[in-house]
N, C-alpha and C positions, 0 to 999 in steps of 0.2 A: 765118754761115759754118760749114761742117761741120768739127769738132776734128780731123780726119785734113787738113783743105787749111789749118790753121795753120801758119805756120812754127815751126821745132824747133829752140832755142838748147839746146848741152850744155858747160857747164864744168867746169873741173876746179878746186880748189882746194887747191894746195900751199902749203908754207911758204914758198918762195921767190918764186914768178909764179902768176899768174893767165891761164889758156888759154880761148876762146872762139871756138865753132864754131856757124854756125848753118846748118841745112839747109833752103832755100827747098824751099816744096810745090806738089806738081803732076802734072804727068802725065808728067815727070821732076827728081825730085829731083835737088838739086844744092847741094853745102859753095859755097856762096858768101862766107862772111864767115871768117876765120880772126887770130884776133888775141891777143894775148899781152899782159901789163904785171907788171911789177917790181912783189914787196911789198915794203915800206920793211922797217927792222926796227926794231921795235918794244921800248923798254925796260920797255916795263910792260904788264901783262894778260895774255891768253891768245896762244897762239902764233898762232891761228885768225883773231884780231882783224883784224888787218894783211891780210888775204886776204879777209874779206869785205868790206870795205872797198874795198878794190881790183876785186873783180867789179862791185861796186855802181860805182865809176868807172866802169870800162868799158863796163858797159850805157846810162851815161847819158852816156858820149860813142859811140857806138853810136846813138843814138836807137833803141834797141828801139821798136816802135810796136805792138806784138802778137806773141803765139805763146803757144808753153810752153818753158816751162825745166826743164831735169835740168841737178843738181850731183851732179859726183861729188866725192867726199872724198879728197884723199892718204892714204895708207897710217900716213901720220905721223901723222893725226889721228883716226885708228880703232885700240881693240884689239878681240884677237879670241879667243877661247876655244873649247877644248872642252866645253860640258856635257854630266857623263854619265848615262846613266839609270839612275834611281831609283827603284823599282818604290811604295814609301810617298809618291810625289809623287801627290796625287790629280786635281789640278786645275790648272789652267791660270794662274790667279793664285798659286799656289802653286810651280808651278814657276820661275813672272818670279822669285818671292823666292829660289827654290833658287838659279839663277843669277846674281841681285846678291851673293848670298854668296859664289859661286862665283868672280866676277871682285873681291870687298873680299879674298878670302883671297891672289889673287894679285898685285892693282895697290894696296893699300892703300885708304884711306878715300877717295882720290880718287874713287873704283868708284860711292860712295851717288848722287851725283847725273848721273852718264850714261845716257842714254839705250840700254837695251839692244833688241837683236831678237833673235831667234831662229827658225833656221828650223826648219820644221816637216819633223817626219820620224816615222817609223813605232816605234809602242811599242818599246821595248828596244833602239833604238838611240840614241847618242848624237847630239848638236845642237849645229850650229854657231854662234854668238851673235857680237853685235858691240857694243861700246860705243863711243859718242860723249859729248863734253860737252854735256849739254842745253841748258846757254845758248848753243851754236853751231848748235843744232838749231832751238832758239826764234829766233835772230837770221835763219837763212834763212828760215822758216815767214810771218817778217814782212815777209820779201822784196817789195817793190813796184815795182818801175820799169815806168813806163807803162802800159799794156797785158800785160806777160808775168802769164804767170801759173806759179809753181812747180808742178810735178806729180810731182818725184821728187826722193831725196835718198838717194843710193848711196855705199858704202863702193867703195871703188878693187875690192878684192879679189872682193867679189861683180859688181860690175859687171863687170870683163874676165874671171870664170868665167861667167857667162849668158852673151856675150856668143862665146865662144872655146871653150867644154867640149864641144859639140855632138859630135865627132867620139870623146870616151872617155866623156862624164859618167855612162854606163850600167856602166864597166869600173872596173879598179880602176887609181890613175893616182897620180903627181905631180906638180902644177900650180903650178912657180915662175914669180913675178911679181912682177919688178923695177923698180924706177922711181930715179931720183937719190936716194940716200941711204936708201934701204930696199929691202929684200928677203921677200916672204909666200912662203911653202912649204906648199901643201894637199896633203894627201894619203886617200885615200878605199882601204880592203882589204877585200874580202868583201860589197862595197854599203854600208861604214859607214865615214864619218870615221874616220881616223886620227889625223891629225894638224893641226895649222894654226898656225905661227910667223911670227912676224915680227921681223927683226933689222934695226938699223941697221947701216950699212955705209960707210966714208969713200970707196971708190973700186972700180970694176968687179972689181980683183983678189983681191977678199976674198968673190966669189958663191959661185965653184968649188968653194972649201973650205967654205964654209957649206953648199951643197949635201949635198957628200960627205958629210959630219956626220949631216944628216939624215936621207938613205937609209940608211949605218949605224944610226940608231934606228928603221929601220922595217924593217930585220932580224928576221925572228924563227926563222928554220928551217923554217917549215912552207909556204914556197913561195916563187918568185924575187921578186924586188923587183920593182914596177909599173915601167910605161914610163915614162918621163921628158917630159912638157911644159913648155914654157915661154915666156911672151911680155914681150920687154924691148926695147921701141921705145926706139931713144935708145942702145942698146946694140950697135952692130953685130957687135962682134966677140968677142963673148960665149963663149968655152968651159966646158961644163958635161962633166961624166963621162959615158962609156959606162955604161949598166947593159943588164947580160948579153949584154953586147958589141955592143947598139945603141945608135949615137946619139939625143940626144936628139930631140923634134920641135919645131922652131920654129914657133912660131903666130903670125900678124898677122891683123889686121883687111882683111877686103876690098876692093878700088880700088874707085871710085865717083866719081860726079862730082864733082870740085874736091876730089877726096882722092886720094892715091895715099900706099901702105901704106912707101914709101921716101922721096921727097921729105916726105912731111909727119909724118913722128914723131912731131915735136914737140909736134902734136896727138893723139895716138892717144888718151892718156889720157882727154881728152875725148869722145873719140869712142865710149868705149868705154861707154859711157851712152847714145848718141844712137840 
């Protein structure tokens, strides 16, 4: 069977549920499966445990029988940095180390054993990096239920920017992305990273003002503040700031078969990988 006529499971994996969406293939695709399950909570181990646990349930009440699978990661379970450049960085193993120092100076010792990436970008400018805990990276890699096979394993934030950036990722932008209990705020000025945070958050009321925050640090005087984006499925009624007296732009992911970008939120996360 040709890898393009596989079916295509995409999950997301939070600290609270586990989401699952899988796209039958053909000569029209179609979200035929869409399901959800409660993670316990957990007194002991990593926050992460309880969630893959729970994916690994639901595929195998599912009978997956075949396909590929992309995981995306909650926000809660990725940091994210800026690394800046260094012109004495020579080499490419050499920079992986600049970077793990880069994230021990700011997350502590926890930093030695995550798994970082970094994207690639042009001499003298800075790079965007992402750290996960490697034993959560090793326990999907061993991923097996029946037939699927893992093919990707995404951090929330770069998945819904590939996914949603198409229409600025050339310009210089603000790219907030919300989801229950966190908030990432990217920002890109002159074709180079700016900035990239992530805050937790107990309740929708505390976005606006984190925002505003932001944009104030991306002040500098020597030209207006970027446009403002932002995708927060789950969020309907979301007010963020004018900046220079336009509203923001709301992004969602495109209708599709057995998806619809309002009835099904709930899933977007997932989706935003698939």
């Amino acid at each position: 069977m040709s890898p393009s006529w596989r079916d295509r499971y995409a999950a997301v994996l939070r600290p609270d549920r586990v989401d699952l969406v899988r796209q039958r293939r053909g000569w029209k695709p179609a979200l035929d499966l869409k399901q959800t399950r409660s993670v316990p909570v957990e007194d002991e181990g990593p926050a992460w445990l309880g969630a893959v646990s729970a994916l690994r349930d639901l595929l195998s009440a599912e009978a997956a029988a075949g396909g590929e699978l992309t995981v995306v990661l909650s926000n809660h379970f990725v940091r994210y940095q800026l690394i800046p450049w260094d012109e004495n960085v020579a080499s490419i193993a050499e920079f992986d180390s600049y970077a793990r120092i880069a994230f021990e100076g700011v997350f502590g010792d926890a930093a030695r054993s995550w798994a970082i990436r970094i994207s690639r970008e042009r001499p003298g400018a800075a790079r965007l990096a992402s750290g996960i805990d490697t034993d959560l990276q090793d326990a999907l890699s061993q991923f097996s239920i029946g037939g699927l096979k893992l093919v990707s394993v995404q951090p929330y934030l770069m998945a819904a920017f590939n996914r949603l950036s198409k229409p600025f990722r050339r310009r210089d932008f603000c790219f907030v992305l919300a989801e229950p209990g966190r908030v990432c705020i990217l920002a890109a000025v002159g074709g180079q990273w700016r900035t990239v945070r992530s805050h937790a958050i107990n309740d929708e009321a505390e976005i606006s003002p984190l925002v505003e925050r932001e944009l104030r640090l991306l002040e500098t005087g020597e030209g207006p503040l970027p446009p403002l984006y932002f995708h927060a499925p789950g969020f309907g009624h979301l007010r963020l700031p004018l900046v220079n007296g336009m509203a923001p732009h709301a992004l969602d992911l495109p209708a599709a078969i057995g998806f619809s970008p309002l009835a099904d939120q709930a899933y977007a996360m997932a989706l935003a990988g698939a």
